[in-house]
C-alpha positions as CSV (number, residue, x, y, z in Angstrom):
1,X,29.8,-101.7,42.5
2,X,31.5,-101.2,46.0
3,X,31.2,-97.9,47.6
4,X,34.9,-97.1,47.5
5,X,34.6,-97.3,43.5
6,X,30.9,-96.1,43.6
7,X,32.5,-92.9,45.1
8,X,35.4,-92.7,43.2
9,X,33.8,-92.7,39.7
10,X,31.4,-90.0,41.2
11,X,34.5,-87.9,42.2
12,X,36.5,-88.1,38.9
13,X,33.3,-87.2,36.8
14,X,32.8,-83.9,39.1
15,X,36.8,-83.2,38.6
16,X,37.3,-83.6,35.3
17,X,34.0,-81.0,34.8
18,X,35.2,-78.6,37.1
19,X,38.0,-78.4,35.9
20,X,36.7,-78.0,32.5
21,X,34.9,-75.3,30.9
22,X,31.2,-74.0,31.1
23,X,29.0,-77.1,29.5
24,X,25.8,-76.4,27.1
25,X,24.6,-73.2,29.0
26,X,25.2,-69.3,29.5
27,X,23.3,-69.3,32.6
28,X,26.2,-68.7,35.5
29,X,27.3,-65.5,32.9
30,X,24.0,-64.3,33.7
31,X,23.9,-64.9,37.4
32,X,27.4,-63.0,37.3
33,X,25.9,-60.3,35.9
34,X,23.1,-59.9,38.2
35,X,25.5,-59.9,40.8
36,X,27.9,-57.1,39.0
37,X,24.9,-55.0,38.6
38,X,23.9,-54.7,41.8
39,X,28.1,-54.8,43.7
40,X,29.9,-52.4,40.8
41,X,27.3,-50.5,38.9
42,X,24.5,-50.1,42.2
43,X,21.6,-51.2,39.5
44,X,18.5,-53.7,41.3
45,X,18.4,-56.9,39.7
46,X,15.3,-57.2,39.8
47,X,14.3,-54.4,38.1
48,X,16.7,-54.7,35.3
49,X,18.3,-57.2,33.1
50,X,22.1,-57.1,32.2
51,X,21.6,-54.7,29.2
52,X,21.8,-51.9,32.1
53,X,25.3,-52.8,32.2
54,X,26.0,-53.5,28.4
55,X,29.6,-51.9,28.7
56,X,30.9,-54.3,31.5
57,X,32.7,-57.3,30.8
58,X,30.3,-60.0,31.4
59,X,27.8,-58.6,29.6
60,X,29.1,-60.4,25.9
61,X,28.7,-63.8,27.6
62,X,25.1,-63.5,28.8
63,X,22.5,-65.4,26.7
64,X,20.6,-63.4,24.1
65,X,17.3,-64.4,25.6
66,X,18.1,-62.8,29.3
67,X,19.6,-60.0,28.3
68,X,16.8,-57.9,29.1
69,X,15.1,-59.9,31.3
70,X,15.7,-59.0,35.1
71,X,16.5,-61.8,37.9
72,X,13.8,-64.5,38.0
73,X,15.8,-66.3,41.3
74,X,15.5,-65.8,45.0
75,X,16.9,-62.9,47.1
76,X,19.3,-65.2,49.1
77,X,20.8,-66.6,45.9
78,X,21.6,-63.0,45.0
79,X,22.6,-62.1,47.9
80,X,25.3,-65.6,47.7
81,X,26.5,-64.1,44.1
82,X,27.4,-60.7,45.7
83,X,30.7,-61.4,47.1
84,X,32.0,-62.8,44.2
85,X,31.2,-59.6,41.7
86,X,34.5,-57.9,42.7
87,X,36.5,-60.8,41.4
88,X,36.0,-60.0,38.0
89,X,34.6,-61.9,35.3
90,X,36.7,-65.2,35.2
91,X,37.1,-65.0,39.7
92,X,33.3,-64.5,39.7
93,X,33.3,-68.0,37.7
94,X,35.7,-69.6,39.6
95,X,33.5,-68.8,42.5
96,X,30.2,-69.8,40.7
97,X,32.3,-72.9,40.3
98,X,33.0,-73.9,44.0
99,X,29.5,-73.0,44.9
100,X,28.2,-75.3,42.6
101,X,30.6,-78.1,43.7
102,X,30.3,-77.6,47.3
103,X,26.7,-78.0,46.5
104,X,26.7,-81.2,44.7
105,X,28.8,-82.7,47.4
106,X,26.4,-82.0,50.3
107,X,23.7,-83.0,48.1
108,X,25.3,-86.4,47.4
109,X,26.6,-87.0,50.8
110,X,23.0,-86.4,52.3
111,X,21.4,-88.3,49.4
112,X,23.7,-91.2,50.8
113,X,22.6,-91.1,54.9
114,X,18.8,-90.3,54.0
115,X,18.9,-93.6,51.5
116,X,21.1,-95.4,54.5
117,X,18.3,-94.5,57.3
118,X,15.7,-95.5,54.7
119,X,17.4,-99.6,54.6
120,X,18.0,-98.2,50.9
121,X,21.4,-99.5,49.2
122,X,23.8,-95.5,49.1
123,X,25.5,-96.9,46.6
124,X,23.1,-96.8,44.1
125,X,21.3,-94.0,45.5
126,X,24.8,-92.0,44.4
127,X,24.9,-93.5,41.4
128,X,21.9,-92.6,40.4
129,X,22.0,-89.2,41.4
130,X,26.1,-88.2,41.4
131,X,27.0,-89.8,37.8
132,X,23.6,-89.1,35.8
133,X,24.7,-87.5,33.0
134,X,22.1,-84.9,32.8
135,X,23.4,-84.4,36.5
136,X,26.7,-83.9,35.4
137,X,26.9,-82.4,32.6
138,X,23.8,-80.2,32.5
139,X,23.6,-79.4,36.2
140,X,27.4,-79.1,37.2
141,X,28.6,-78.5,34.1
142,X,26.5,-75.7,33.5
143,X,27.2,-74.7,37.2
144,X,23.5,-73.7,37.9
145,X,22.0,-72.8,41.1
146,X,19.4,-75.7,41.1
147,X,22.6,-77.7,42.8
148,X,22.2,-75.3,45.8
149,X,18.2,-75.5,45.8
150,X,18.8,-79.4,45.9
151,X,21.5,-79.5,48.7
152,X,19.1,-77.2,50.7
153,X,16.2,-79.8,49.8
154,X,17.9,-83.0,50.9
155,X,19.0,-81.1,53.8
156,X,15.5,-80.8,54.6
157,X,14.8,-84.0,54.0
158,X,17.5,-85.3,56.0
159,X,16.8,-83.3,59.5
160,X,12.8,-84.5,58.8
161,X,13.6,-88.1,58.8
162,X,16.4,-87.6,61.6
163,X,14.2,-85.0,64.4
164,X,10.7,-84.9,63.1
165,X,10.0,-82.0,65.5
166,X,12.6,-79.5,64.3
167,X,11.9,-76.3,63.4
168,X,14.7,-76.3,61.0
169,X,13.6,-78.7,58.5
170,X,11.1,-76.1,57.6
171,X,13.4,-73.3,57.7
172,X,15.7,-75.1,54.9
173,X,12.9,-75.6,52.6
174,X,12.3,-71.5,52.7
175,X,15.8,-71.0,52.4
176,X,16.0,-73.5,49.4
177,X,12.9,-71.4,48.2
178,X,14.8,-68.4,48.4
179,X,17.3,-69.7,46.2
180,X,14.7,-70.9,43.3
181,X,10.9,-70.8,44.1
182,X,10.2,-74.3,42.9
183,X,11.0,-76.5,45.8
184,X,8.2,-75.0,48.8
185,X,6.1,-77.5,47.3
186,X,8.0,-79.8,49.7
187,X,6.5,-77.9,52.6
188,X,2.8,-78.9,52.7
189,X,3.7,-82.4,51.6
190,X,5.8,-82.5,55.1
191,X,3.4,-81.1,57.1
192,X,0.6,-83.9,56.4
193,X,2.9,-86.4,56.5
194,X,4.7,-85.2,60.2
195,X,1.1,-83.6,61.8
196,X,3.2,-81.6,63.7
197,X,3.4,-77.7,63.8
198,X,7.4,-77.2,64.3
199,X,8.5,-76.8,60.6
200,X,6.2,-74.2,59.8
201,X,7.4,-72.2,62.3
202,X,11.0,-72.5,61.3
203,X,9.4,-72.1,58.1
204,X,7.5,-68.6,59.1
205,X,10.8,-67.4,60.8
206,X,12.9,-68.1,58.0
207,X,10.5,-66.5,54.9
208,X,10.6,-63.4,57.4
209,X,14.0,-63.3,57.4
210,X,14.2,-63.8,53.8
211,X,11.8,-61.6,53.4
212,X,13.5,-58.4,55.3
213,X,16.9,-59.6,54.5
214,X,15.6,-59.1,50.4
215,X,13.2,-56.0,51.0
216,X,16.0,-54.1,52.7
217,X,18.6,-55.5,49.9
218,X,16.1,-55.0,46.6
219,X,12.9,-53.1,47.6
220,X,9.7,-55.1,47.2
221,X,10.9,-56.4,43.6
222,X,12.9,-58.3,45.5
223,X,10.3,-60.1,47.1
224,X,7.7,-60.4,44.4
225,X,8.3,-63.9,43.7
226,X,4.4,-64.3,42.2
227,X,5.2,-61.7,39.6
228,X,8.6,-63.4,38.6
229,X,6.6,-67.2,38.5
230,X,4.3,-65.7,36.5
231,X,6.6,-64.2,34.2
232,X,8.5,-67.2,33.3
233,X,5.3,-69.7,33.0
234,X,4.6,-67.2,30.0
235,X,8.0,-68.5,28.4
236,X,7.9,-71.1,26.2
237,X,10.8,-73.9,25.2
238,X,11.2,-76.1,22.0
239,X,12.1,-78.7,24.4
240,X,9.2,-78.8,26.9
241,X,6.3,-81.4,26.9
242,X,3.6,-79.0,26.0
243,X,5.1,-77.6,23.2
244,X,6.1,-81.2,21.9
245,X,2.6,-82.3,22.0
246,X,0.8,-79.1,20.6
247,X,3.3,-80.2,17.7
248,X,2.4,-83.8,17.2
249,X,-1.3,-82.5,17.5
250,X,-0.9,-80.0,14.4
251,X,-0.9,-76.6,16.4
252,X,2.1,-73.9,15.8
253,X,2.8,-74.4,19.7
254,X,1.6,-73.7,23.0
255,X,-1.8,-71.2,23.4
256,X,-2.9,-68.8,26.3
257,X,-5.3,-71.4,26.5
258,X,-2.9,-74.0,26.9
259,X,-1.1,-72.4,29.8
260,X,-4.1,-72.1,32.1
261,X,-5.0,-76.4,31.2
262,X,-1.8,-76.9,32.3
263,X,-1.9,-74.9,35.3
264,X,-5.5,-76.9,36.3
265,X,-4.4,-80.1,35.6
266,X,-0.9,-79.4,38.1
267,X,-3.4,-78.0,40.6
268,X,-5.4,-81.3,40.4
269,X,-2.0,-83.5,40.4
270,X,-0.6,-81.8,43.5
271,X,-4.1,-82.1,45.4
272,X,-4.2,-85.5,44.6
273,X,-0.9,-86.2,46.0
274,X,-1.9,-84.0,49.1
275,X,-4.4,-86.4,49.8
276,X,-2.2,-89.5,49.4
277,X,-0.1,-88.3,51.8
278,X,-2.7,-87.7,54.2
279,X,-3.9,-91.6,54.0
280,X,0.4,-92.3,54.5
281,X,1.8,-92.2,51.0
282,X,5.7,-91.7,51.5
283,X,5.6,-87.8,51.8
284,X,9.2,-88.0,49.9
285,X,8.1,-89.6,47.3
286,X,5.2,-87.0,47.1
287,X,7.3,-84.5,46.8
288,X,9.2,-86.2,44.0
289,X,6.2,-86.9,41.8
290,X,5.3,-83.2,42.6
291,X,8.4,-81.7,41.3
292,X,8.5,-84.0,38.3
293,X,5.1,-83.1,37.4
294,X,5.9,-79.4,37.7
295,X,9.0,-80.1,35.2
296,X,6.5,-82.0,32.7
297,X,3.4,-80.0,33.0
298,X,6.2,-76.6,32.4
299,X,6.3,-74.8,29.1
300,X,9.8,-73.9,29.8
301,X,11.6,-76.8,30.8
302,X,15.3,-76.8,30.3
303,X,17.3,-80.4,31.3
304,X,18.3,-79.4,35.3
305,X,14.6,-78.8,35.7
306,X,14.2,-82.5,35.5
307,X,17.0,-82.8,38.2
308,X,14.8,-81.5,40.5
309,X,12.6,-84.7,41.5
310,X,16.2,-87.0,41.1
311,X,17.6,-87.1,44.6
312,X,14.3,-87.9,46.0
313,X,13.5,-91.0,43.7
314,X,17.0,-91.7,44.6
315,X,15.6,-92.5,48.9
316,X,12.2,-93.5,48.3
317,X,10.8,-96.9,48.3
318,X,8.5,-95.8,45.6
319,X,10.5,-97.1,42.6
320,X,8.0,-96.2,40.0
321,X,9.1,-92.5,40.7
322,X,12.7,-93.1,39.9
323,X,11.6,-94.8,36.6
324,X,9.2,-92.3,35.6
325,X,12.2,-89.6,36.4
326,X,14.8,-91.3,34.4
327,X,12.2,-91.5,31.5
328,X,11.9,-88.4,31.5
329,X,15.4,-87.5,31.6
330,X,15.5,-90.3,28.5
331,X,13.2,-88.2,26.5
332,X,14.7,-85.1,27.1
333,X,17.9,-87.1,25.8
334,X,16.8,-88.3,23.2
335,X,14.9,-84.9,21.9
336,X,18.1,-83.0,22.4
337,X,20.2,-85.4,20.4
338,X,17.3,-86.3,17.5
339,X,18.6,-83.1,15.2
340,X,22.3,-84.9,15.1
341,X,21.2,-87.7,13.2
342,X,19.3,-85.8,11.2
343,X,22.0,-83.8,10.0
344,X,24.4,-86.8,9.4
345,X,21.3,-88.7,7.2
């Protein structure tokens, strides 16, 4: 496909969704709410989940399962939602809306120059990332704020590769980490690969940033991300690996137990990869079997978790990991969609 197409079909698919309603997930409701609590009602997110505010608009729309559970996601993404609150419930979503597609397109458009520098084809790098459905629909659709993570990640990715030696790579990461948790792991993965000192300091400069910036905005709830990890690795989905396989092996689901295996064998899986990168593995494509095996080895996987490792198979060399991703994304397809044909046999 030619690029001019390549990017056309990419920018009618994010259109007609944006103009379109919420897709196959309550989430942004609930990022809305978080947001309301703190701007109109003066409650901390992060000590209370959107029952607090039970008589405010939003509140019907928020997701049985979080309506009790405070914020799980990073002071700076809070602190994004806050101007938005005093729009109201549907200007809030508009807003949640634009984020999400302002996102997407800096995560494409550096998804293209990192595949570029790399002598990959961009073309199919956006294809791959910009009209995968799970992409689409599930990420954009559901206008969640793993798009922002990602955008922050490939920026990341992109100074790296461009000036090895600036601090700012590093300080995107921790900003990207302060939005969801998950993608630091691109940090140490960096390091090795670079041997250079410079991102870690942008890195230490901006996780003190974010780190006053969220004390002085939540109190130290606001910082505790290892209590909030912690918290949702207790939660389990009918759609995660673990819990798929504790089936096929005859258990009710996933044990106490279970959970700390999982957490060994992810330990072992990341050091491993630490120590391919140190004999010159492709640090990107590190990082990409890194997040995917955080995804796969997670009780609580929901489909934009698998998103997560996508732009990166998308630049690297590696193609096993772009494979590996989209069979993954298969079998999360193919679960989702098993109970339709069910029903119609």
């Amino acid at each position: 496909m030619r690029a001019r197409w390549a990017i056309g079909l990419v920018a009618a698919l994010h259109l007609i969704v944006f103009v379109g309603p919420i897709l196959l997930s309550t989430d942004v409701f609930s990022y809305i709410a978080y947001a309301r609590m703190g701007v109109v009602h003066g409650i901390n997110p992060y000590l209370h989940g959107p029952a607090a505010i039970a008589g405010d608009p939003v509140f019907r729309y928020v997701g049985q399962d979080w309506r009790t559970v405070a914020t799980a996601y990073g002071p700076l993404y809070t602190l994004l939602s806050y101007p938005l609150a005093p729009l109201g419930v549907v200007g809030a979503l508009w807003g949640m809306k634009v984020y999400a597609l302002l996102a997407s397109f800096a995560t494409l458009v550096l998804t293209w120059r990192v595949a570029r520098r790399r002598g990959l084809d961009p073309v199919l790098a956006l294809l791959v990332v910009g009209a995968n459905p799970l992409y689409v629909i599930y990420g954009f659709g559901g206008v969640h704020n793993d798009l922002i993570m990602l955008a922050l990640m490939m920026g990341a990715v992109a100074l790296t590769l461009a000036r090895p030696g600036d601090h700012a790579a590093g300080a995107l990461v921790i900003a990207g980490a302060l939005v969801k948790a998950t993608v630091a792991v691109l940090l140490p993965f960096m390091l090795l690969s670079r041997r250079r000192l410079a991102p870690i300091f942008g890195a230490l400069g901006a996780l003190a940033l974010g780190a006053l910036a969220g004390y002085a905005a939540f109190g130290s709830h606001g910082i505790d991300v290892v209590a909030a990890l912690n918290r949702d690795a207790a939660f389990v989905s009918t759609d995660s690996f673990p819990n798929e396989l504790a089936h096929l092996a005859g258990k009710p689901g996933v044990f106490p137990v279970d959970h700390d295996l999982l957490k060994a064998a992810l330990v072992l899986i990341l050091l491993h990869l630490l120590w391919r990168t140190w004999r010159g593995y492709d640090w990107v494509a590190a990082s990409g079997w890194a997040l995917l095996a955080i995804s796969v080895t997670s009780t609580w996987l929901l489909a934009w978790y698998i998103l997560w490792p996508l732009p990166l198979a998308a630049v690297t060399r590696d193609r096993r990991l772009l494979a590996a991703t989209l069979f993954v994304q298969g079998l999360f397809v193919v679960h989702q969609t098993a109970p339709l044909f069910a029903q119609v046999q």
